[in-house]
N, C-alpha and C positions, 0 to 999 in steps of 0.2 A: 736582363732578358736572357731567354735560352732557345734558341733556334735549334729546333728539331726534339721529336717527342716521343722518340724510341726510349730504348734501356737506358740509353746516358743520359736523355734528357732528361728521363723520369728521376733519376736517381740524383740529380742535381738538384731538382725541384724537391725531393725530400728534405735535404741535406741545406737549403735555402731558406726552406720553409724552418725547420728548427734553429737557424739560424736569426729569425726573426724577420728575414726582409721580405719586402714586397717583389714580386716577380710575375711577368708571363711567360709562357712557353707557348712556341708558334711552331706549329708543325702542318709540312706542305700533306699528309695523308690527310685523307678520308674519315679514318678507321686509325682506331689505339691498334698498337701493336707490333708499331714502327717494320722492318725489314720480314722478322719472324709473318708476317701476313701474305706477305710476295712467295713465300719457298715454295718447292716443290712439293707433293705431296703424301712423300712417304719418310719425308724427315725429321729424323729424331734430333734430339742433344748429345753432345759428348757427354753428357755428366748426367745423376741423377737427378728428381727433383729438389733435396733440401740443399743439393753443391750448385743449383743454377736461380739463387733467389737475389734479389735484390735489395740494397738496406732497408729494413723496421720490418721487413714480411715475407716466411719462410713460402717458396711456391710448394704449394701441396701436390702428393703422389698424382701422378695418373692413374687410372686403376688397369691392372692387365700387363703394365708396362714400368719398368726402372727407369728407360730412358726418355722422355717425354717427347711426347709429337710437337710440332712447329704448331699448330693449333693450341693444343696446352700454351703452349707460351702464350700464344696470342690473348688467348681467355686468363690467362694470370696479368702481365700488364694491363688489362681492359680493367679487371681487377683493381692495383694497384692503383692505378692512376682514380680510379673511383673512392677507393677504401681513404685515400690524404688528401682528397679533392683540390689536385693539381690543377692549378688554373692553365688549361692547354685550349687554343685558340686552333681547331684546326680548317685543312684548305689553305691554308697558309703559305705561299712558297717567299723564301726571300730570298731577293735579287743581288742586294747590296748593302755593305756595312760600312758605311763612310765618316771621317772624322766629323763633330760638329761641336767646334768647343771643345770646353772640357765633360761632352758628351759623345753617344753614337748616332746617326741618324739611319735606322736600320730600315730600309725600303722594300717594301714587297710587292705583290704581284697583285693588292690589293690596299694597300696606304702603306703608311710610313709611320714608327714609332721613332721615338727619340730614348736611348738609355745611358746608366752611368757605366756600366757596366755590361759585359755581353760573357754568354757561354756557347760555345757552338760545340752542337752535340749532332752532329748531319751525318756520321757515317761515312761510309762508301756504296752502300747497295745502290745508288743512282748513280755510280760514277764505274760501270763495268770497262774491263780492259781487255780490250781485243787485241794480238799485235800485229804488227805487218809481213805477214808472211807473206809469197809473192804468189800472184794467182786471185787473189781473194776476190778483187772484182770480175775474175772469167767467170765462178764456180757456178754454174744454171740452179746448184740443189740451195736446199733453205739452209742458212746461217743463223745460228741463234747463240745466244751467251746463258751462263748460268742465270741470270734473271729471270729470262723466258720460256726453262726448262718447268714440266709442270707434271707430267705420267707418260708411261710407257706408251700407253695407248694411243697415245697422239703422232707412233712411230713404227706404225702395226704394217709389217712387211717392209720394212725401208731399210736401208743399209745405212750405217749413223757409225760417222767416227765422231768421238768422245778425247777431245784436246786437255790435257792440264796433268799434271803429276799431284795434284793436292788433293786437299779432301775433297770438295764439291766433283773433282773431275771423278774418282774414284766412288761415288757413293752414288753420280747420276750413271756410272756407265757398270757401275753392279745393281741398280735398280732396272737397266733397260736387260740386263745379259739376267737374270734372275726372272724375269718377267717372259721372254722367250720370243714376243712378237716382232722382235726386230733384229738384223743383222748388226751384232756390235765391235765395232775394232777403237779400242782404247791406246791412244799415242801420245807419249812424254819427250820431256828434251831428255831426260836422263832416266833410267831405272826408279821407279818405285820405291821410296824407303817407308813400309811401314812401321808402323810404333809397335813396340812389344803388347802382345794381347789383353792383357791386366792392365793397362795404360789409358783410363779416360780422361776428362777433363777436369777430377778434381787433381791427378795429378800433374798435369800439365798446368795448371793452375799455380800448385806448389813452386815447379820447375821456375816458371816465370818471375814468382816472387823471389824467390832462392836468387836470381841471378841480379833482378834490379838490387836487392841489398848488396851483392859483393860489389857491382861497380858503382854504387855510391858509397862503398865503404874505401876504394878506392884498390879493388882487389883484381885480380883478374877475370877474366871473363869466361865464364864454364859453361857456356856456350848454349844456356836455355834449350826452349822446346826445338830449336830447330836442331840441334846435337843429337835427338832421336829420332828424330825421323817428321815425315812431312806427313805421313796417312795415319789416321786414327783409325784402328781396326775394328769400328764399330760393327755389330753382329750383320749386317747385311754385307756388309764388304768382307768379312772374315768367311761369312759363308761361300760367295760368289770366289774368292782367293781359291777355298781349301776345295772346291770343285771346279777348279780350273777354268771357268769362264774372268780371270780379272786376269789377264796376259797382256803387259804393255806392249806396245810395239814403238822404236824408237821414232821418234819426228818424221814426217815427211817434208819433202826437200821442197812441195809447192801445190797449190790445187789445182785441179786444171778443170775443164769446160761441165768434167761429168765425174769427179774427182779427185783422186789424188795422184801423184807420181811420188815415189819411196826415192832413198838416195840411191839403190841398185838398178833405176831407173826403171821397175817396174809398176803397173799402174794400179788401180783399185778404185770400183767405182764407188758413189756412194748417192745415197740423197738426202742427206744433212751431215752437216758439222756445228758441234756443241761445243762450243767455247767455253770450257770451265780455267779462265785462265787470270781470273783475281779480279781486282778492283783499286784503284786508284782513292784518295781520301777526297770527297767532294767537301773543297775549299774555295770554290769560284767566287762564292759569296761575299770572301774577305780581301778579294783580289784589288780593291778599292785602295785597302789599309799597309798594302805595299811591303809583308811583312815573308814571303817565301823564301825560302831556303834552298840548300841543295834538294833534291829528288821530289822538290815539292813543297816537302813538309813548312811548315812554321815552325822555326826553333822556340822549344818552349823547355822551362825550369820545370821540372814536374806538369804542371797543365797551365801554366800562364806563360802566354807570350812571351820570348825577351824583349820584343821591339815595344809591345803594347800592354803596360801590367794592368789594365783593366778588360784586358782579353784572354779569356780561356778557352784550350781548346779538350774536349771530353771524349773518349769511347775511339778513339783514331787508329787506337794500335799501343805497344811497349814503348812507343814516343812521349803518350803521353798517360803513363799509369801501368806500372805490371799487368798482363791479362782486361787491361782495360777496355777493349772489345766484346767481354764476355759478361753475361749477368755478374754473376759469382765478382768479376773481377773492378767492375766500375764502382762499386762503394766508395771504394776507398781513395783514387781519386777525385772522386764526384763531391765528399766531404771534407779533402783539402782545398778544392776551389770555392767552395762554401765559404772555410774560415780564412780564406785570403779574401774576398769579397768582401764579408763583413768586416777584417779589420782595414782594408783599403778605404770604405767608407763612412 
């Protein structure tokens, strides 16, 4: 079984399906197209079309555009998952994955299946991380996280700080400062590190793989994508930089009623704060199987559990697969747990 029926999960299902076994895929959406469905609406990929496909099927250009809209994606997995007629169950949410035997008894929010085997391929876009900065229940203006960021327009005269030093913080707060109808102050714990301009995501891609081989080679560690920098200078953020509307401004010390106060102890009002400030791996699911580690995570050998080897976990991060979060990057993960699967049973 595979729980969740974005990139990872589709990508498992191929890699299962050639594999010879029988499987479902249960995915709690609506709609193909896992996380890429929810974005905002002027968002592109790091990378072109044929560096953002998925294994057996190259996603085709967009026309107009290198870098493909979050819709493109959405119409290529609708695609995909139609084109190898992925058996994908959706409305689907699961609750729980509990021992049963030398089985799973995987329980959802609408029955319960039983499996030999499970992949969890669930992301983080349901699991946003807001932190506890202090204030946050005075603040009267609207709080929203990168989830519920959607267009400018929805911020037409309002004064909006834009929280997060990474990409989403950097891409929603040169989408609202490039747009013009809203007062934008962008604030980081630290200085902005963009990536050098020539830098998308098929190199960053490389970068990732480059590092998981030295440290299974047993080499040192050369410090991956995050050694360059945290902002990908995708052409909207590069534009908004190089005309001086993307000026971080360091952390504020707390919100207040109507709000911020700075650490000079000067004030700034605002009527929203946009939480672009990551996501957490939504693993609640497997909280049954008693298998968490430090920060969370489930320690896992490439994508199988240490605790549970008939447990794989898919698309989480470089925990579990170089660039294994990204189209481009999940194949190749997704086809090792395949062929552990199949020789497990």
């Amino acid at each position: 079984m595979v729980i969740g029926g974005g990139q990872s999960g589709l990508a498992a299902g191929y890699h299962l399906r050639r594999q010879g076994l029988d499987f479902v895929i249960l995915d709690a959406d609506a709609a193909p197209g896992g996380a890429w469905q929810h974005m905002w609406d002027s968002l592109h990929l790091f990378s072109p079309a044929e560096h953002s496909s998925l294994p057996g099927r190259l996603m085709p250009a967009q026309a107009g555009e290198t870098y493909p809209g979050a819709g493109h994606a959405v119409d290529y997995l609708a695609d995909y998952e139609k084109r190898y007629e992925l058996p994908v169950q959706r409305g689907i949410r699961v609750e729980a994955v509990r021992h049963d035997g030398d089985q799973f008894r995987v329980e959802a929010d609408s029955g319960t299946w039983r499996a030999r085997t499970v992949i969890s391929s669930t992301g983080s876009w349901s699991r946003p991380f807001v932190p506890a900065v202090p204030g946050r229940g005075t603040f009267g203006g609207r709080q929203l996280h990168t989830v519920n960021y959607r267009s400018p327009a929805d911020f037409t005269g309002q004064r909006v700080i834009v929280v997060g030093g990474g990409n989403s913080g950097a891409q929603i707060a040169a989408d609202l400062a490039l747009d013009g109808r809203a007062d934008v102050t962008w604030a980081t714990r630290r200085p902005p590190r963009f990536l050098p301009d020539d830098i998308d995501g098929r190199a960053l891609f490389d970068v990732a793989t480059a590092r998981r081989r030295a440290l299974d080679a047993g080499r040192s560690d050369p410090g991956g994508v995050a050694s360059l920098g945290d902002v990908v200078a995708v052409p909207p953020v590069r534009a908004a930089r190089d005309a001086g509307l993307l000026r971080a401004q360091p952390m504020f010390a707390r919100l207040t009623a109507d709000g911020v106060r700075w650490d000079d102890g000067s004030q700034s009002r605002a009527d929203a704060v946009i939480w672009c400030t990551g996501f957490r791996p939504a693993l609640s699911h497997l909280a049954p199987l008693n298998l968490r580690g430090p920060r969370g995570h489930i320690p896992t050998a490439g994508t199988r559990a240490l605790g549970e080897p008939r447990l794989h976990l898919l698309g989480y991060g470089d925990w579990t697969g170089p660039a294994s979060a990204t189209l481009i990057g999940v194949g190749r993960p997704a086809r090792d747990a395949a062929r552990a699967i199949a020789q497990l049973l």
